[in-house]
N, C-alpha and C positions, 0 to 999 in steps of 0.2 A: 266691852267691845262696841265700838261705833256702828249707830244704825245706819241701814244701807241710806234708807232715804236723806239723811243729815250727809250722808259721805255722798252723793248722788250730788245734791244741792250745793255740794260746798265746790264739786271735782270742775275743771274745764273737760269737758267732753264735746270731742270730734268727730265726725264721721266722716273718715277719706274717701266715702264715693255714694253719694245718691244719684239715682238717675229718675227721679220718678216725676207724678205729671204736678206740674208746680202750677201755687194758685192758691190762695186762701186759705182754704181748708190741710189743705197740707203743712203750710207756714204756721196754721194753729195747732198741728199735733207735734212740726220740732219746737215748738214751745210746751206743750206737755209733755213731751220725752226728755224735756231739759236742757235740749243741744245748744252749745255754745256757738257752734262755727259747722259749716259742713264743704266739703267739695263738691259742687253741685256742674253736672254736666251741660253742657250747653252745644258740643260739635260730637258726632259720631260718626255719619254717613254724611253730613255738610261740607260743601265747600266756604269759600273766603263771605261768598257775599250772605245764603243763607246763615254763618255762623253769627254774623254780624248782624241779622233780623232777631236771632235767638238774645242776642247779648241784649239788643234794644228792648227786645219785651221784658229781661229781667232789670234793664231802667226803671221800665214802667212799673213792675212789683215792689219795687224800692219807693216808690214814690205811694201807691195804692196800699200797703200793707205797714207802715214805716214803723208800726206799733208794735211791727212781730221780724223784721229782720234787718239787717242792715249790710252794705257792702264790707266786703274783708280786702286788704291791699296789703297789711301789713299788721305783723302779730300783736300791734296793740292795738288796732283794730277787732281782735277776738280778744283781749281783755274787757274793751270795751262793748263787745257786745253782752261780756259776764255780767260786769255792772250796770248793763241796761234791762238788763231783761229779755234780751232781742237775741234771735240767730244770727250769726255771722256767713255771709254766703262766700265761699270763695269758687270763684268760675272757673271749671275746669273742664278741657277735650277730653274724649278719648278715642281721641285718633288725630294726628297731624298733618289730616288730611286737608283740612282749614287754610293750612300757610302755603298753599297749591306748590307750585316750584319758586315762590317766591323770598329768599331769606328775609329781606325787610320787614316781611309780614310776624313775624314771630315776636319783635319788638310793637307793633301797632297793637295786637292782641293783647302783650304785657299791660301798654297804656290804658287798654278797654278793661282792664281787672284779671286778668288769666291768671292763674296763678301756678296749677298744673295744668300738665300737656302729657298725654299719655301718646307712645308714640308710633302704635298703629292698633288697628282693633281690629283682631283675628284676621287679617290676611295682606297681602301686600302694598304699600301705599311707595312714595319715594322715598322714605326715611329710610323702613328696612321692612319685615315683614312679619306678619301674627302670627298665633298660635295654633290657626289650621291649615295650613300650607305647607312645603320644604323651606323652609327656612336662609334664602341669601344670603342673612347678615347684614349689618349697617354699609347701607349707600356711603359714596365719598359726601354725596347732599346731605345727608342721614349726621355726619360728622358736623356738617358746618352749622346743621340745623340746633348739636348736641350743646356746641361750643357757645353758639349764638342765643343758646337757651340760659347756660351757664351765666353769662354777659351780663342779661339783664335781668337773672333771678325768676326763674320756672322751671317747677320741677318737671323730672324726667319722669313719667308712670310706664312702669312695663307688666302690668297686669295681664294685658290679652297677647302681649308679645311674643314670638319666637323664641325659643331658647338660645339660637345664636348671638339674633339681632340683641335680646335683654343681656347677653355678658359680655358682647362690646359697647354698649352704651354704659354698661358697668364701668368698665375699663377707660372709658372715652370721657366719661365727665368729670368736673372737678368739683363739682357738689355733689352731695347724696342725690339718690334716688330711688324710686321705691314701686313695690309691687303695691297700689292702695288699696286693691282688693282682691287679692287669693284665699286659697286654700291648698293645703301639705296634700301630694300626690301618695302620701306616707298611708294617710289613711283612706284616699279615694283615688284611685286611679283614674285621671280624667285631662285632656289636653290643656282644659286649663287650667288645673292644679300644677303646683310648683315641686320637683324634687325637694327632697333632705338635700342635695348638692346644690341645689340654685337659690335655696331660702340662707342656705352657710352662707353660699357666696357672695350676697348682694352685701349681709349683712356684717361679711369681713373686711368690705370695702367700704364701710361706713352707712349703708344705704339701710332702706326702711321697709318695714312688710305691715301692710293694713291687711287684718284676717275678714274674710268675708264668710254672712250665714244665707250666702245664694245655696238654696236648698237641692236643686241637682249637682250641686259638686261637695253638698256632704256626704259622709257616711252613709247615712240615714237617710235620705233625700228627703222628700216631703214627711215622713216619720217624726224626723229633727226635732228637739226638743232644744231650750236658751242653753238648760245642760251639754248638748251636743255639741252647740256651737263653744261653750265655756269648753269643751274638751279638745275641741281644733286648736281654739287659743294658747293651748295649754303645751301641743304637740307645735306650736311654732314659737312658742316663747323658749322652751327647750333648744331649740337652735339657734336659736337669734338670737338670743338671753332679752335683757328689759328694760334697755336703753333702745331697742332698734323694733320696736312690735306696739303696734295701734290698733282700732278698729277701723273697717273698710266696707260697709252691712253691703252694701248694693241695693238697697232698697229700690225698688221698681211703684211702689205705691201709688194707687189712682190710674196707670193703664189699662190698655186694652190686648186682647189677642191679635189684633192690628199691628200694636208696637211692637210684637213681640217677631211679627215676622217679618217686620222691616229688622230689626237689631241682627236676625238669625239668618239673614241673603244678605251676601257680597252687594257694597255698596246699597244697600237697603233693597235692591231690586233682583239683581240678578242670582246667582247660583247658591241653593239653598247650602247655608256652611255647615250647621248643625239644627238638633231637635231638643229643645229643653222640658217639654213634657208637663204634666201640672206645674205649678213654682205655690207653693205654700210656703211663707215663712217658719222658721220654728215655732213650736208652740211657747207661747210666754215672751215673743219679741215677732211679734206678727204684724206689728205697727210700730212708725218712728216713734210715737207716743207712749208704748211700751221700753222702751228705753231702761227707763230705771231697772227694770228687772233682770237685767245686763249686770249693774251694779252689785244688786242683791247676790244674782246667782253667783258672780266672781266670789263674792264673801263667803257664800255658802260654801263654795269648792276650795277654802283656804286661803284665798289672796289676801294679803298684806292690805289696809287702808292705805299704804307709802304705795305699793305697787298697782294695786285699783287704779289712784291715781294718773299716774304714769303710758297703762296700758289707756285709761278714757280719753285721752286727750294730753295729757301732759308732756309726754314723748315727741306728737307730732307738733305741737308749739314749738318748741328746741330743733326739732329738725328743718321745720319752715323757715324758721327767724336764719336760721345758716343756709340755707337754699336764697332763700329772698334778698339774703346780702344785708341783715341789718347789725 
């Protein structure tokens, strides 16, 4: 049987959504946790101009750190970052609240590195609307924004989305796209966990589910253990099967209780949306650095070294590269 750490070493591993405080120290732990590529957030509560301050500082980390990461634009650009040594950043919103009313903008952002665009975070923006509010549905804006996104290769995230507005963007786009970081409502009841009907649906349409070990919408919450999280993976791989299932950690690593209560108010300031309460990672993947134990514990729980693979990283390679148009 292959050891985890040779199968760790050898796998492309992804991870569809970090959000945590980037800088040095953090760029050196997704090099000990082995990351190949990651989706790294840059617009949440920003408009056009601040998202484009966020983009310019992660210029500058590119340029200041060049030992430990490199820009992602296209999937052999995360081959290439295998072979260097290096993490792959790929820039990603979550929220499209960036491209103001403006369609043009969604193409300028592609040029600036974007690559995902998630397409509202937890509540109404012009696209369509989140996952603590009633639910509109996709704007007619929301449509041209889908199509316009399609166009030029960015993908559609519907993680904190409404359940309306994520099964017409389902239906509305002609590339996949993907929840990059949930969790099955199957086993935790919580707004922003996904139905057994909406993890089917995304994933009968071609689209993709990044499992997330954000600790209040486990089971378990702060309890969690890598096993836990190995057991949501487990409960969403069963729907989706194992062409259509990635990792999606949400890592928050390096904030503060500051961050936490701009992410948790409308538009960072106003109307408190929700309470996420401690946030402790599982135990045994408590840090991007801890990564490999991901690997380990997949093995231990029975997974295939062919589907280890697959679920690390390998899936969302294959999914990006037909998103991205290559």
């Amino acid at each position: 049987m292959q050891n985890a750490a040779e199968l760790h070493n050898q796998a492309i591993v992804i991870d569809g959504l970090i959000i945590a405080n980037w800088g040095r120290e953090l760029f050196e732990d997704m090099r000990r946790g082995g990351l190949t590529a990651a989706n790294c957030t840059v617009s949440v509560w920003e408009g056009f101009q601040a998202t484009v301050n966020n983009i310019a500082a992660f210029n500058r980390h590119y340029q200041e750190h060049a030992d430990l990461i490199r820009p992602v634009r296209t999937t052999a650009d995360i081959l290439a970052a295998k072979e260097e040594g290096r993490t792959g950043i790929i820039l990603g919103f979550q929220n499209a609240h960036a491209f103001e009313d403006q369609l043009g903008y969604v193409e300028i952002f592609k040029q600036l590195g974007v690559g995902i665009v998630q397409m509202a975070y937890n509540t109404q923006n012009l696209v369509g609307t989140g996952c603590y509010e009633r639910d509109g549905g996709l704007s007619g804006f929301g449509r041209e924004v889908v199509a316009e996104m399609n166009r030029v290769g960015m993908m559609c995230d519907l993680s904190h989305v409404g359940a309306k507005t994520s099964e017409e963007v389902i239906l509305e786009s002609k590339k996949p796209v993907c929840y990059s970081h949930c969790l099955p409502a199957g086993l935790k009841d919580h707004p922003r966990n996904k139905s057994d009907q909406e993890l089917r649906f995304i994933a009968e349409h071609g689209g993709f589910v990044g499992v997330t070990m954000f600790a209040p919408f486990l089971k378990k919450g702060i309890e969690s253990t890598v096993d836990d999280y190995v057991e949501a993976i487990g409960y969403v791989l069963d729907l989706v099967g194992e062409d259509a299932i990635g990792i999606g950690t949400d890592f928050t690593q390096g904030h503060d209780q500051d961050f936490f209560e701009w992410l948790t108010h409308d538009k960072g300031y106003a109307r408190r949306l929700t309470r996420f309460g401690e946030i402790i990672n599982p135990e045994g993947i408590r840090t991007i650095g801890e990564f490999p134990n991901l690997t380990e514990a997949l093995l231990r729980n029975g997974y295939s070294p062919r589907l280890i693979e697959k679920i690390m990283g390998g899936n969302w390679v294959r999914v990006l590269k037909d998103v991205w148009g290559e």
